[in-house]
FIKOLZA-1660 file (N, C-alpha, C; in steps of 0.1 Angstrom, whole numbers, plus 5000, padded with zeros to 4 digits):
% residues 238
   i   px   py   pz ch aa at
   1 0833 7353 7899  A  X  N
   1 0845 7360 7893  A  X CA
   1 0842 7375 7893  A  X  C
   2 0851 7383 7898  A  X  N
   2 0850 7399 7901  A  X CA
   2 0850 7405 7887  A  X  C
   3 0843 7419 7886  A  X  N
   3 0838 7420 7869  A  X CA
   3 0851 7426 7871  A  X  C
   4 0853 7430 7856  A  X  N
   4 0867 7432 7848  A  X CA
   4 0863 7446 7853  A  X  C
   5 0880 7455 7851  A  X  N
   5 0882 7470 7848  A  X CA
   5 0883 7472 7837  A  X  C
   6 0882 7480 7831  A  X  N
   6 0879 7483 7817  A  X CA
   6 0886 7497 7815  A  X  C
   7 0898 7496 7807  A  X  N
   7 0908 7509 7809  A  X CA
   7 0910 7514 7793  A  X  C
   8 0906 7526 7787  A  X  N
   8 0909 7534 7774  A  X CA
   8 0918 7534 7768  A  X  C
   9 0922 7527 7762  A  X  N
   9 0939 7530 7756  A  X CA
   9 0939 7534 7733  A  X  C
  10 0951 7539 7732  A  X  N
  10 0948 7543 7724  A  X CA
  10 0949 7532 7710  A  X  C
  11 0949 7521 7714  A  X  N
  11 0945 7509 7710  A  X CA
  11 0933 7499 7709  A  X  C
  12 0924 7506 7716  A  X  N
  12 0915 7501 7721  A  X CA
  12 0912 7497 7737  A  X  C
  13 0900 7493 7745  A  X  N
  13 0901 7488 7754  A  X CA
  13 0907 7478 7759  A  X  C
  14 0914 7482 7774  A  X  N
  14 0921 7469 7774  A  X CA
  14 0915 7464 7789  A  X  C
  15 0913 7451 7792  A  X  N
  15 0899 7445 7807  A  X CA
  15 0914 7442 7816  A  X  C
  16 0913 7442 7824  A  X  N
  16 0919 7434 7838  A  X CA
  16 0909 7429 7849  A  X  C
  17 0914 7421 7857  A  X  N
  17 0907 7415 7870  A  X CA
  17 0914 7418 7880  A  X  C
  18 0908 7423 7891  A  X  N
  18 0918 7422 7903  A  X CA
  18 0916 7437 7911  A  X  C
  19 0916 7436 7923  A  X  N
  19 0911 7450 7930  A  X CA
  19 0923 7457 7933  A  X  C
  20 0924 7472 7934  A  X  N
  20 0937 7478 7936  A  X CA
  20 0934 7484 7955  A  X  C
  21 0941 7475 7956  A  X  N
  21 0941 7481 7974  A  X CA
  21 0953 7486 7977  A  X  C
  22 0960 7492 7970  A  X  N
  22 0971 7496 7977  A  X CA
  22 0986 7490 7975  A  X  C
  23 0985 7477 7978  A  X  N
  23 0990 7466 7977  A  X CA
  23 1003 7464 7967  A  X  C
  24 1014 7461 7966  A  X  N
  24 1024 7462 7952  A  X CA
  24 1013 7450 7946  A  X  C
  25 1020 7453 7934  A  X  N
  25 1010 7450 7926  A  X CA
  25 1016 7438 7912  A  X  C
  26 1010 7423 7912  A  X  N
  26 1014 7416 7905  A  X CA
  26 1008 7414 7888  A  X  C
  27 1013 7421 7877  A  X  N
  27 1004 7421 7864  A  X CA
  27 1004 7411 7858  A  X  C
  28 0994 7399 7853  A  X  N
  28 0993 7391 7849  A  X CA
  28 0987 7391 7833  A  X  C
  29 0994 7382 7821  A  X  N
  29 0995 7383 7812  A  X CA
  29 0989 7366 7803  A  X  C
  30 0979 7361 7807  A  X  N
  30 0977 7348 7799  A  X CA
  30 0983 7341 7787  A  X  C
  31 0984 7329 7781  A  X  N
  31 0984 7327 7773  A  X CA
  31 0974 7324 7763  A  X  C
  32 0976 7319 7754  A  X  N
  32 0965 7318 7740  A  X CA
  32 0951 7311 7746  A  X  C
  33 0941 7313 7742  A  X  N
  33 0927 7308 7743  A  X CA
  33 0928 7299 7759  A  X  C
  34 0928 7310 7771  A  X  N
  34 0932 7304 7783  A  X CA
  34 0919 7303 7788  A  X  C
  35 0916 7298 7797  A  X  N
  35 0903 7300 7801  A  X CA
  35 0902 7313 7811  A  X  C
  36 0885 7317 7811  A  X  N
  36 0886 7331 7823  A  X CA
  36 0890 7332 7829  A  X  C
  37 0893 7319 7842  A  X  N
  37 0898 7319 7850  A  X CA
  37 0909 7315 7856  A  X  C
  38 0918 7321 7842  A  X  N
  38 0933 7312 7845  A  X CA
  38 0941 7321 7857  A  X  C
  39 0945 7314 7863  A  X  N
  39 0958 7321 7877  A  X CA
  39 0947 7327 7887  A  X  C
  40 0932 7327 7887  A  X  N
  40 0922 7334 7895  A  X CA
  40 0930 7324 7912  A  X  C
  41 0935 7319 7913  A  X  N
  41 0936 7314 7928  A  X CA
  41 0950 7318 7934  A  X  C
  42 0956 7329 7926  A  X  N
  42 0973 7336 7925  A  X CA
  42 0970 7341 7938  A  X  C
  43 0958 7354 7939  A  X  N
  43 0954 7361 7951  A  X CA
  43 0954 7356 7966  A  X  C
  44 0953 7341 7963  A  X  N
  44 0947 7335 7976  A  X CA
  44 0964 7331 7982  A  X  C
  45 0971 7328 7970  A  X  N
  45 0985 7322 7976  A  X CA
  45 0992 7338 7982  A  X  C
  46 0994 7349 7972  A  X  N
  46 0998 7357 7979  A  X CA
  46 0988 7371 7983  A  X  C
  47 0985 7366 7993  A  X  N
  47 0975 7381 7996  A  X CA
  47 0981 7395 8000  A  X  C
  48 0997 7393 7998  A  X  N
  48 1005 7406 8001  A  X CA
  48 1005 7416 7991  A  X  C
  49 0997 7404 7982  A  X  N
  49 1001 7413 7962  A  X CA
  49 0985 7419 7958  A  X  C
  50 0982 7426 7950  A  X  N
  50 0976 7428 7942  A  X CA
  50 0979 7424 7927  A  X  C
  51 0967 7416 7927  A  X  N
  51 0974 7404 7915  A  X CA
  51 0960 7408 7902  A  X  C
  52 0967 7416 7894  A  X  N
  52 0959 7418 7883  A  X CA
  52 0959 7411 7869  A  X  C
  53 0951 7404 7866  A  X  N
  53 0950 7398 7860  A  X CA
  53 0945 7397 7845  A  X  C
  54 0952 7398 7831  A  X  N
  54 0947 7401 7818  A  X CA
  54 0948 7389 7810  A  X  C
  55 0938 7385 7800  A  X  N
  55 0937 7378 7792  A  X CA
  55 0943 7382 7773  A  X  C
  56 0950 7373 7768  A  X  N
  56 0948 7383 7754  A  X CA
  56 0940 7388 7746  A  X  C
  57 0939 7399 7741  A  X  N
  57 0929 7407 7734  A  X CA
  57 0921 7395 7725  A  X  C
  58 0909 7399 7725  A  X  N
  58 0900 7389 7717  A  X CA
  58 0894 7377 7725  A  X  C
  59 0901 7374 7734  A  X  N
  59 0898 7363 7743  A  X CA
  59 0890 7363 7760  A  X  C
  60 0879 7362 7761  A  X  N
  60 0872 7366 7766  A  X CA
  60 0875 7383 7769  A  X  C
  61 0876 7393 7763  A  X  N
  61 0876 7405 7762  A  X CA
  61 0878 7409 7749  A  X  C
  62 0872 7424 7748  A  X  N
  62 0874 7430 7738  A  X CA
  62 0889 7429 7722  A  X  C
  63 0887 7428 7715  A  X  N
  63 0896 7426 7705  A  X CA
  63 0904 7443 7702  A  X  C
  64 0914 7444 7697  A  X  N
  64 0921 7457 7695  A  X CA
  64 0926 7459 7681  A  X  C
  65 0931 7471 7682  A  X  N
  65 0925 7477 7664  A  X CA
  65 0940 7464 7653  A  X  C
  66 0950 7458 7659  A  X  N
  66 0954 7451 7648  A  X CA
  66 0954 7433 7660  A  X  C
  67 0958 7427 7654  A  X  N
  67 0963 7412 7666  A  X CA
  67 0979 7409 7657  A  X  C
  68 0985 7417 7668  A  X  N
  68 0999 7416 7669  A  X CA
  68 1006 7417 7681  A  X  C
  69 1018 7413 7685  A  X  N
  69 1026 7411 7695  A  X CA
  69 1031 7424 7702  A  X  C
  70 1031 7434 7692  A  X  N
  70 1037 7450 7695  A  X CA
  70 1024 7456 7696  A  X  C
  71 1014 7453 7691  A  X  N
  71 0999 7465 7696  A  X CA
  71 0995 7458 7707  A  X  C
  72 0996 7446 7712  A  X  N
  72 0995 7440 7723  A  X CA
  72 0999 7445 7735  A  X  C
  73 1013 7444 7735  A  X  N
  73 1020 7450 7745  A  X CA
  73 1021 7470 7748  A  X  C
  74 1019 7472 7736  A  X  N
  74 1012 7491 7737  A  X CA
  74 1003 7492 7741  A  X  C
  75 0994 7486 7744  A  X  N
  75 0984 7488 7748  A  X CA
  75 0981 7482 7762  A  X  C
  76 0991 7474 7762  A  X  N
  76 0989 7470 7779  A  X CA
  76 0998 7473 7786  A  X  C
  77 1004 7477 7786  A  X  N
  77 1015 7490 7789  A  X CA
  77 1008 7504 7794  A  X  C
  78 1002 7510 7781  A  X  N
  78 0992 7520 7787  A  X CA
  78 0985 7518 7793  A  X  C
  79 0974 7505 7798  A  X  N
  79 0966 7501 7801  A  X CA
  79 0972 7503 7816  A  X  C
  80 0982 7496 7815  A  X  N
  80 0992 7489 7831  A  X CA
  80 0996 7508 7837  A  X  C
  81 1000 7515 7832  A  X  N
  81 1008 7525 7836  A  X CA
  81 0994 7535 7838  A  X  C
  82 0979 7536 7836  A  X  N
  82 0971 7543 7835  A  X CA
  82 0967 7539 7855  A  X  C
  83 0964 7529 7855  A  X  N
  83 0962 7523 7869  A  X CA
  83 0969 7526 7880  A  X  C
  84 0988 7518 7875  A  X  N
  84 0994 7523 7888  A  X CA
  84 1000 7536 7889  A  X  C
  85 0993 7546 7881  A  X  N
  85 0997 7559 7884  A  X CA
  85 1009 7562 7892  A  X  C
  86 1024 7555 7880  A  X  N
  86 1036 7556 7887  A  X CA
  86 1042 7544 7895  A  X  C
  87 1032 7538 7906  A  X  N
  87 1041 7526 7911  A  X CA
  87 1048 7517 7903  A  X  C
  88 1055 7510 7907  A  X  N
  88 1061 7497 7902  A  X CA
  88 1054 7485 7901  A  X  C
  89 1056 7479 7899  A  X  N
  89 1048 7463 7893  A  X CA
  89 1059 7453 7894  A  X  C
  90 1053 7442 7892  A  X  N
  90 1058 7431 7885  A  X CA
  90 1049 7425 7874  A  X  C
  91 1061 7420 7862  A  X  N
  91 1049 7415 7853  A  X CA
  91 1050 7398 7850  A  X  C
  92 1041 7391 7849  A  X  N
  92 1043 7376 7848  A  X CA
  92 1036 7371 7831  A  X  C
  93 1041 7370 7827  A  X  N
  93 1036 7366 7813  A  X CA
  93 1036 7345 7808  A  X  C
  94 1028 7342 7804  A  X  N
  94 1027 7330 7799  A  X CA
  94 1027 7326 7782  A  X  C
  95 1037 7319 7778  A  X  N
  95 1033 7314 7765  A  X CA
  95 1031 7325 7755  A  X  C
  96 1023 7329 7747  A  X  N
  96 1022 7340 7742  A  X CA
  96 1022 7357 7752  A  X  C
  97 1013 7352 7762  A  X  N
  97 1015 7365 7773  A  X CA
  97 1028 7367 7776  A  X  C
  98 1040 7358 7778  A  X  N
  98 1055 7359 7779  A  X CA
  98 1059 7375 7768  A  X  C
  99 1053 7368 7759  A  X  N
  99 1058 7380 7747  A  X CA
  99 1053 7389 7746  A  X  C
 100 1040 7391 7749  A  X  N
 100 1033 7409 7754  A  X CA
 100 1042 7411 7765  A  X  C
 101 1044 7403 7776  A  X  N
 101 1053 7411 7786  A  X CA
 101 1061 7419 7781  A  X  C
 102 1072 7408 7772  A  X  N
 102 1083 7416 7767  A  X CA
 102 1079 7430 7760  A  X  C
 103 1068 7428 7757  A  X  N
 103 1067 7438 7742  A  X CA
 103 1061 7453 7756  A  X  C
 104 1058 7449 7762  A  X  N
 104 1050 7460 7771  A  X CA
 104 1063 7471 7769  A  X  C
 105 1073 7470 7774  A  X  N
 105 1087 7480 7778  A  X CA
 105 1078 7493 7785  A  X  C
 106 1071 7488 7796  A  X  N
 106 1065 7495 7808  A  X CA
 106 1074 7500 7816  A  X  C
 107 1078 7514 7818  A  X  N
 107 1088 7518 7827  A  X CA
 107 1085 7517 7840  A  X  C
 108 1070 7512 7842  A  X  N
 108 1069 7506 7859  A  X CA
 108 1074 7491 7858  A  X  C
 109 1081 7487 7854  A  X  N
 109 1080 7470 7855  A  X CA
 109 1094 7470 7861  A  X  C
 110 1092 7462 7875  A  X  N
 110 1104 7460 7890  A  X CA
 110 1108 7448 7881  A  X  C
 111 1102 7440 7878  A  X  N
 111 1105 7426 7874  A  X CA
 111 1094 7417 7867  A  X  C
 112 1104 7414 7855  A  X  N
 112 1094 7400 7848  A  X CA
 112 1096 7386 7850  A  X  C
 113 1081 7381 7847  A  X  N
 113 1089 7367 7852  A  X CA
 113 1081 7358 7836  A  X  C
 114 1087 7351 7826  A  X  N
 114 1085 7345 7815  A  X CA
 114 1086 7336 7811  A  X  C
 115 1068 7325 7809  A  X  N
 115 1068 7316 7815  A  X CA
 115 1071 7309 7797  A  X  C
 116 1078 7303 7795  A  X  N
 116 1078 7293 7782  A  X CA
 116 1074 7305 7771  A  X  C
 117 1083 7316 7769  A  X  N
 117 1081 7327 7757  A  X CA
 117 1085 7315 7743  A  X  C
 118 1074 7313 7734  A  X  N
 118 1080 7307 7721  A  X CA
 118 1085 7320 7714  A  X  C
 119 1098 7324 7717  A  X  N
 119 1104 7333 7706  A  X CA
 119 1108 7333 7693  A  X  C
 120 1109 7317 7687  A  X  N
 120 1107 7313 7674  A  X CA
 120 1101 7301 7671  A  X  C
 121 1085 7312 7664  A  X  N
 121 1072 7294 7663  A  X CA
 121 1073 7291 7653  A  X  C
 122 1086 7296 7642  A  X  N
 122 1086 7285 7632  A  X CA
 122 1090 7269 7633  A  X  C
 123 1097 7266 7646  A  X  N
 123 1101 7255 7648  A  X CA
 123 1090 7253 7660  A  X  C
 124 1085 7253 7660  A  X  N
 124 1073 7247 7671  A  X CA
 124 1061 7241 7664  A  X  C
 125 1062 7229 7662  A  X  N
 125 1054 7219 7658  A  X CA
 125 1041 7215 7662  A  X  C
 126 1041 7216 7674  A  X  N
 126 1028 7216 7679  A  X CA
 126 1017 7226 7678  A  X  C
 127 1021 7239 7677  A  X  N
 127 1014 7248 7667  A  X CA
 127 1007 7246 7658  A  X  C
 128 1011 7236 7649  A  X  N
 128 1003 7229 7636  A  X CA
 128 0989 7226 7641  A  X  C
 129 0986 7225 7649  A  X  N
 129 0970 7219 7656  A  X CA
 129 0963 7225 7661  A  X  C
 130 0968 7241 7663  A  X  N
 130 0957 7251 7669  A  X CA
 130 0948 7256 7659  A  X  C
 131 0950 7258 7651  A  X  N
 131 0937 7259 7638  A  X CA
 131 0927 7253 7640  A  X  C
 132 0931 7241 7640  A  X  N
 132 0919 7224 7641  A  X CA
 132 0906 7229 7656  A  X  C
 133 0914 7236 7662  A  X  N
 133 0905 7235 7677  A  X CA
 133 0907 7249 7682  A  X  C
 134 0909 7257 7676  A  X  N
 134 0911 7273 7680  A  X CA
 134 0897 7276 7678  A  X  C
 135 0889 7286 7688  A  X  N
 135 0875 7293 7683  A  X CA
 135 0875 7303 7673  A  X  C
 136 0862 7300 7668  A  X  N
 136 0860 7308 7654  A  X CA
 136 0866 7324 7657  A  X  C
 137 0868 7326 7646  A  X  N
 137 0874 7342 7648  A  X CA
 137 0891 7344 7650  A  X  C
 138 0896 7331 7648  A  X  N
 138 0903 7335 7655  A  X CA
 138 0916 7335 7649  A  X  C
 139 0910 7334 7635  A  X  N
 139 0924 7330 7620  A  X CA
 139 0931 7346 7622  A  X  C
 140 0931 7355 7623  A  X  N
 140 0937 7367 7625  A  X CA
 140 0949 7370 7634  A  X  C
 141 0944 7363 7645  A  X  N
 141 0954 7361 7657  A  X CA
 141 0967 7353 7661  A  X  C
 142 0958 7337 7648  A  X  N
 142 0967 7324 7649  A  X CA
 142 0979 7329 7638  A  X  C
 143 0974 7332 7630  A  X  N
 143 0981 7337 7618  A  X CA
 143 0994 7346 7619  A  X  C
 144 0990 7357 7622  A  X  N
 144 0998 7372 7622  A  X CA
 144 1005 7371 7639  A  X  C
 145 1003 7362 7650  A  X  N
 145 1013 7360 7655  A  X CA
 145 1019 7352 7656  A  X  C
 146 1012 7339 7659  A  X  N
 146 1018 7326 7657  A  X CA
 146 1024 7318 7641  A  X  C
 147 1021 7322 7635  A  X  N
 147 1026 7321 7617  A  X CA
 147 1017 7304 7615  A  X  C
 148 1004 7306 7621  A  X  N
 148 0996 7291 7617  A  X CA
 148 0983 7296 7610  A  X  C
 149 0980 7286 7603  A  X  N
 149 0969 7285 7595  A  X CA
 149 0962 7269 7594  A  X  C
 150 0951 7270 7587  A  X  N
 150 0948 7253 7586  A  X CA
 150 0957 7249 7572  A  X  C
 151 0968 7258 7568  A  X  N
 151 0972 7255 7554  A  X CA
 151 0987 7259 7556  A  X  C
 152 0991 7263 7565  A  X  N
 152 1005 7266 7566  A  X CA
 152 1009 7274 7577  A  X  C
 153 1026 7271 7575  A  X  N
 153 1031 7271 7590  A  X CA
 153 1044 7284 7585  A  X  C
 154 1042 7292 7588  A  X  N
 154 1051 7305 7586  A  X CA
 154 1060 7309 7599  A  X  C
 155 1075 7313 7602  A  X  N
 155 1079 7312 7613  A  X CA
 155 1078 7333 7617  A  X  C
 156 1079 7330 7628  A  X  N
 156 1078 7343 7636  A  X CA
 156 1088 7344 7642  A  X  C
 157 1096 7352 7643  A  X  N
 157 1106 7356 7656  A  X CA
 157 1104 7368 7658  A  X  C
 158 1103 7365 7673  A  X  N
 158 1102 7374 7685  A  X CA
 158 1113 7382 7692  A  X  C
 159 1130 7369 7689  A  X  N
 159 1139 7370 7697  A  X CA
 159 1149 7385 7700  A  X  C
 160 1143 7396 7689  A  X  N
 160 1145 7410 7690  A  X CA
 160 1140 7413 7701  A  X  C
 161 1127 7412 7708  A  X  N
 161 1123 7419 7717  A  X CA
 161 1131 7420 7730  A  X  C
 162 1143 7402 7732  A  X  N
 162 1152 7405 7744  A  X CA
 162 1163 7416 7746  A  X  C
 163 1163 7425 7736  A  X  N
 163 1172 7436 7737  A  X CA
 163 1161 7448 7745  A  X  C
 164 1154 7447 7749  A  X  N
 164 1143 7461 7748  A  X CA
 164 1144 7453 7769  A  X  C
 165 1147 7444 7775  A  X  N
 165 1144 7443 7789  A  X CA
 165 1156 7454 7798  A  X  C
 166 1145 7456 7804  A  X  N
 166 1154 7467 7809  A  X CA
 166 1152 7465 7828  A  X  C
 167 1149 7452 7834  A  X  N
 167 1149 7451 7848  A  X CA
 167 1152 7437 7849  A  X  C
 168 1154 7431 7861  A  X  N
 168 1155 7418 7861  A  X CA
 168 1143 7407 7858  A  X  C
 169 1148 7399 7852  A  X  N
 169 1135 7393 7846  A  X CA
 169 1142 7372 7851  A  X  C
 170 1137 7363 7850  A  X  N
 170 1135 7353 7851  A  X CA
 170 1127 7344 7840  A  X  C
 171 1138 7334 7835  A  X  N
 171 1124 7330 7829  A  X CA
 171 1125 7314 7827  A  X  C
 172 1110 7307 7829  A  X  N
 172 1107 7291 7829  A  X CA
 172 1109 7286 7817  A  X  C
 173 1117 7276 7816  A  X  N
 173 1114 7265 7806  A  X CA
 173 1111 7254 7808  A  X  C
 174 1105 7250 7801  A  X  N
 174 1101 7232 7799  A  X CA
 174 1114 7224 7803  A  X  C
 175 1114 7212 7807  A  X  N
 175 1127 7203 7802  A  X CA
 175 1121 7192 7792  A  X  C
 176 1118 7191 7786  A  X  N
 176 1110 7182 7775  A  X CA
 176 1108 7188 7765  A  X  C
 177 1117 7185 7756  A  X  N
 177 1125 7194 7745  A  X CA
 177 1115 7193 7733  A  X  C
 178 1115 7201 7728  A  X  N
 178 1104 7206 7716  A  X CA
 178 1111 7199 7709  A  X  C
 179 1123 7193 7699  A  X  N
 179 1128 7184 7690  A  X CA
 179 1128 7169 7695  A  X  C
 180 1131 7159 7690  A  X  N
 180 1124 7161 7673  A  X CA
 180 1110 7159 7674  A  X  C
 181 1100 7166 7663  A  X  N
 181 1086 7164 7661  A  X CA
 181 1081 7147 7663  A  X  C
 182 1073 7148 7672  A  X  N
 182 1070 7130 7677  A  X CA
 182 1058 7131 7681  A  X  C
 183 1054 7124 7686  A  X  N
 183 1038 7117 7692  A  X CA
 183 1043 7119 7707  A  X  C
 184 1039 7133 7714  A  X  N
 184 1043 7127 7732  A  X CA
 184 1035 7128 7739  A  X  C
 185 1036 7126 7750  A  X  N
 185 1031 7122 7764  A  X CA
 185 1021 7135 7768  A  X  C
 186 1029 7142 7768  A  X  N
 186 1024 7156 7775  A  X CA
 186 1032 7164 7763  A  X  C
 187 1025 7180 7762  A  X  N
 187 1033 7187 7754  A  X CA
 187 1043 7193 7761  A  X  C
 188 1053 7197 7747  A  X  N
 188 1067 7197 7747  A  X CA
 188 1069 7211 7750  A  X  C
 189 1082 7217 7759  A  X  N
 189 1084 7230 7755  A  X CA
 189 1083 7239 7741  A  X  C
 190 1077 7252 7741  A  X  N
 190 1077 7257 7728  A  X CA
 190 1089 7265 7729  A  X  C
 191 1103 7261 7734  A  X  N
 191 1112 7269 7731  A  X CA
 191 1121 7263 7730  A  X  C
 192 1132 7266 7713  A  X  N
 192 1140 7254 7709  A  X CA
 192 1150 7256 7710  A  X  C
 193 1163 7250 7706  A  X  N
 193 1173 7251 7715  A  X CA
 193 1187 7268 7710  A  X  C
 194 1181 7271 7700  A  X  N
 194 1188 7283 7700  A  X CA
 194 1182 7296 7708  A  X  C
 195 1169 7292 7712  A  X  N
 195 1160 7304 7718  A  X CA
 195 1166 7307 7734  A  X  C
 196 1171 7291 7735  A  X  N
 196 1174 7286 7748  A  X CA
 196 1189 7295 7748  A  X  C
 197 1200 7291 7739  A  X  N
 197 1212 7303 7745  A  X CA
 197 1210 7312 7743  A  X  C
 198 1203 7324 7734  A  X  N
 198 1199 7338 7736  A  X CA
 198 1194 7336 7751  A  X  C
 199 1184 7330 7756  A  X  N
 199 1181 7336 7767  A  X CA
 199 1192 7334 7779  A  X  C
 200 1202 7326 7778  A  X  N
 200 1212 7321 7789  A  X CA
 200 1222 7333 7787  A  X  C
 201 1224 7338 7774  A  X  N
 201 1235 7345 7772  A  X CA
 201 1231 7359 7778  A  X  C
 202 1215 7362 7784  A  X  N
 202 1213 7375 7790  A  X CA
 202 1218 7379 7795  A  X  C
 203 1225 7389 7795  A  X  N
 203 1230 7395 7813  A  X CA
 203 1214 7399 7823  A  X  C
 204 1207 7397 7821  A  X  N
 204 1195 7405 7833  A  X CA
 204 1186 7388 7831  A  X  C
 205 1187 7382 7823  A  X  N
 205 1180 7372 7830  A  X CA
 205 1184 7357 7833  A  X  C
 206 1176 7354 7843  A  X  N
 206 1180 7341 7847  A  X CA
 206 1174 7329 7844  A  X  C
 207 1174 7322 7840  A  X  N
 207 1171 7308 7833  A  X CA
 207 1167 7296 7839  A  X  C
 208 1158 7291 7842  A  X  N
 208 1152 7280 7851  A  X CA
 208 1149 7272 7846  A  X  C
 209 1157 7261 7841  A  X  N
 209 1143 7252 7837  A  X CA
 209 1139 7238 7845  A  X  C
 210 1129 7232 7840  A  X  N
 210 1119 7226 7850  A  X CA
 210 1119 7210 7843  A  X  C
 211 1124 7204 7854  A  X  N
 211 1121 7190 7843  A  X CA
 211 1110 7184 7850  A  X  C
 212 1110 7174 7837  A  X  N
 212 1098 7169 7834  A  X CA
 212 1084 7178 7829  A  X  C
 213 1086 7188 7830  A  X  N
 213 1072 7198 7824  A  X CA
 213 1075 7203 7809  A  X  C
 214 1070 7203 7805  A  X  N
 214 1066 7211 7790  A  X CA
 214 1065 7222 7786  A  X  C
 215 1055 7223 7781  A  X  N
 215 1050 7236 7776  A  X CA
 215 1044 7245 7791  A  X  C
 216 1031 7237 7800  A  X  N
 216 1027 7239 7806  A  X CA
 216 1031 7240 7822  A  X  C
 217 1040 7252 7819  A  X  N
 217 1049 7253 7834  A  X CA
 217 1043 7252 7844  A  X  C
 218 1030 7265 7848  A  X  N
 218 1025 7265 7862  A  X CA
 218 1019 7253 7867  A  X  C
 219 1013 7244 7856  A  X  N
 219 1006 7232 7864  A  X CA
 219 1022 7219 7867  A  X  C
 220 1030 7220 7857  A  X  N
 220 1039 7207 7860  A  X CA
 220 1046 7210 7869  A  X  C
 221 1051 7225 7870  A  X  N
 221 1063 7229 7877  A  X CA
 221 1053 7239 7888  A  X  C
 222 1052 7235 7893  A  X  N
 222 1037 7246 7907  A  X CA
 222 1052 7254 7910  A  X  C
 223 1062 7242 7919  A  X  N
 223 1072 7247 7925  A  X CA
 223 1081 7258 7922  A  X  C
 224 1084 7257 7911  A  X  N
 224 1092 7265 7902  A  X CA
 224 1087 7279 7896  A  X  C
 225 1071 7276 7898  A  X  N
 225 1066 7288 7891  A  X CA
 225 1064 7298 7907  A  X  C
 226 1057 7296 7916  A  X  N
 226 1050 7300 7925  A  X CA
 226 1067 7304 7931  A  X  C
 227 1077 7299 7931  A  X  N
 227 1091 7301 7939  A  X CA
 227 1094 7316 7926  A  X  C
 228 1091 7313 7916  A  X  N
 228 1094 7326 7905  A  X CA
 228 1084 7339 7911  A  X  C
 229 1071 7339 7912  A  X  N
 229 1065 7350 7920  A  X CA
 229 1069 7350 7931  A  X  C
 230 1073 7347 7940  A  X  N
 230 1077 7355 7954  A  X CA
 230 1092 7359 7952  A  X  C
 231 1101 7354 7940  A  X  N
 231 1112 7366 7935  A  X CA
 231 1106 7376 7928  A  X  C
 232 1098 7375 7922  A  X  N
 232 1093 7388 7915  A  X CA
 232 1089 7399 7925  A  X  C
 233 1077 7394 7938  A  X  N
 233 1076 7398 7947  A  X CA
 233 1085 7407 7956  A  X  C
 234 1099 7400 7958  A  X  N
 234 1109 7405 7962  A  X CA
 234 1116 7417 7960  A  X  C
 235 1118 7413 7944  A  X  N
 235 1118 7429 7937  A  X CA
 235 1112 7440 7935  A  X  C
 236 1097 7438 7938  A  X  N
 236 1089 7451 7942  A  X CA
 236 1099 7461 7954  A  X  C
 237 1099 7447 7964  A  X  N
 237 1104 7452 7982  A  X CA
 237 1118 7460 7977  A  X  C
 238 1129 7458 7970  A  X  N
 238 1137 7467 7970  A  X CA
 238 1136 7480 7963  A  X  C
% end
């Protein structure tokens, strides 16, 4: 794995992966406790891109001065705008990373693409279980964004931040509905069904969703996701 960039922000340090050759350039945004090498094989599908790749703060990289949704995306924002000195981007966010995208309001961003944003985790049930199996350290981050604890479930809304998109954006959902709380197969979308017409009622975004997949778009939905970066792609080209 290629060592991280390591970029100053006034937030703290923020790491990315990925070489800058020139190349338009695709920003990649993880979700919660992902592994290092999540989307590492993005480059090989599109080698037209420069595909840079970030994990959330604290997770295999450096931690930042609070763990919130808005110092997140300030910081990777500066972080993103220090590199492409001016070009345009695209940004791809996942699950929690969905909502640093939003929160970036990067005036390089051509287009987002937003994979399963839980914009309200008080109704997301499956949440209840990341405490049990989250790595140590990490009550700060489960808490104060996701509203979990090993003792309680406090809701969060995010759904403010769709007023702040200012390009065309796209975004994945599960078709395997987060209601009602059950015992399932595979996990469920983390996005419930009011989050669902805010995002249909967008004028700038478009709505995809994916049946049979869940929570975990890029592996259930390859098709749906990988067809979502080469529109993002596209939007660089104009």
């Amino acid at each position: 794995m290629e060592p991280p960039v390591r970029i100053e922000t006034r937030y703290g340090p923020v790491q990315m992966r990925g070489a800058d050759t020139g190349r338009p350039v695709l920003f990649t945004v993880a979700g919660a406790f992902s592994h290092p090498d999540y989307l590492y094989r993005l480059p090989g599908f599109f080698p037209e891109l420069d595909v840079w790749r970030a994990q959330l703060p604290g997770n295999h990289c450096p931690e930042l001065v609070a763990n919130s949704v808005g110092v997140f995306g300030a910081a990777y924002a500066e972080a993103l705008g220090q590199r492409l000195r001016g070009r345009p981007a695209a940004i791809l966010g996942v699950s929690v990373g969905a909502l640093v995208a939003l929160a970036m309001r990067a005036p390089e961003a051509a287009a987002l693409v937003l994979v399963e944003p839980p914009l309200r985790t008080g109704e997301v049930w499956p949440l209840r279980a990341y405490p049990a199996s989250a790595p140590p350290g990490s009550e700060a981050f489960l808490w104060n964004v996701l509203g979990v604890s090993a003792t309680a479930h406090e809701p969060r809304d995010y759904s403010g931040l769709l007023s702040t998109i200012a390009c065309p954006t796209r975004v994945l959902l599960g078709g395997v509905p987060l209601a009602p709380e059950r015992k399932a197969e595979i996990l469920p979308s983390f996005v419930d069904e009011p989050s669902r017409v805010l995002l249909r009622a967008h004028p700038d975004i478009e709505v995809v969703e994916c049946p049979g997949a869940g929570h975990n778009v890029p592996k259930l939905a390859n098709a749906e996701f990988v067809d979502a970066i080469r529109w993002a792609r596209d939007q660089l080209a104009r």
